[in-house]
N, C-alpha and C positions, 0 to 999 in steps of 0.2 A: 578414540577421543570423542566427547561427546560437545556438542555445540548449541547455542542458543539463537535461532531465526527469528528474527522479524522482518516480514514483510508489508512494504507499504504500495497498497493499489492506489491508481488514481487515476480517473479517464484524461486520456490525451488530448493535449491542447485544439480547440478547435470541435471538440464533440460534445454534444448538448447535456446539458446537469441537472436534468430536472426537479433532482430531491434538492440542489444546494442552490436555485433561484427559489425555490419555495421558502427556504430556510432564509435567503437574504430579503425576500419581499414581506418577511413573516415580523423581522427585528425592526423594523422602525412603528411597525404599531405594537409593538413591547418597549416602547421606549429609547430602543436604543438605535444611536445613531454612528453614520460617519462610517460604516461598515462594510464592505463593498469585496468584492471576488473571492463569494463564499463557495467553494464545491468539496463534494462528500465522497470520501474513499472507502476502502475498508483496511483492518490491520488484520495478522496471519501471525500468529506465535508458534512456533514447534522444535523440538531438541531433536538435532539428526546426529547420527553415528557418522562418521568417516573418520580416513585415516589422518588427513591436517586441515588445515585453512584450505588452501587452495582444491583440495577433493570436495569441502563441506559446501564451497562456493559454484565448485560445479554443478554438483547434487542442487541446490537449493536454486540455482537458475532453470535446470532441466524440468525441478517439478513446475517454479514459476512461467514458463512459458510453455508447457505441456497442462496442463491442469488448473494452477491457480490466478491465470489470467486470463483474458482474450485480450490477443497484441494488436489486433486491427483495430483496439477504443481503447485499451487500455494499457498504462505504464508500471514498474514494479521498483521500490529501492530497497534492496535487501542490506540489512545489518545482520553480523553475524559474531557471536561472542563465544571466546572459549567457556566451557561450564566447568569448574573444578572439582 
């Protein structure tokens, strides 16, 4: 069975955001206001093989905390959808 990953990074609460205060100190001299607890992740798309759900979601945690994270700053929310 083939599946569809999405991966959402985002540093953990409490650890410094340097690119997403740039970006919220950046919008009120663009005009725009009222804006407030802007921080910048990254997203991960990729079709893994396994045998069901539950194998695809192991697979896809193992690579997430082996490779596509660091767990000492950073958090992961994996979606995962069957592909037909």
């Amino acid at each position: 069975m083939k599946f569809s990953i999405l991966v959402e990074v985002q540093l953990l609460e409490g650890i410094s955001d340097p690119a997403g205060a740039t970006i919220e100190r950046a919008l009120p001299v663009l005009g725009y206001r009222g804006i407030s607890d802007v921080s910048v992740g990254k997203t991960i798309r990729f079709t893994l093989e396994a045998t069901d759900l539950s194998h695809a979601k192991e697979l896809s945690e193992q690579i997430c905390s082996s490779f596509l994270t660091n767990p000492v700053i950073e958090e992961s929310t994996i979606t995962i959808e069957e592909v037909s």
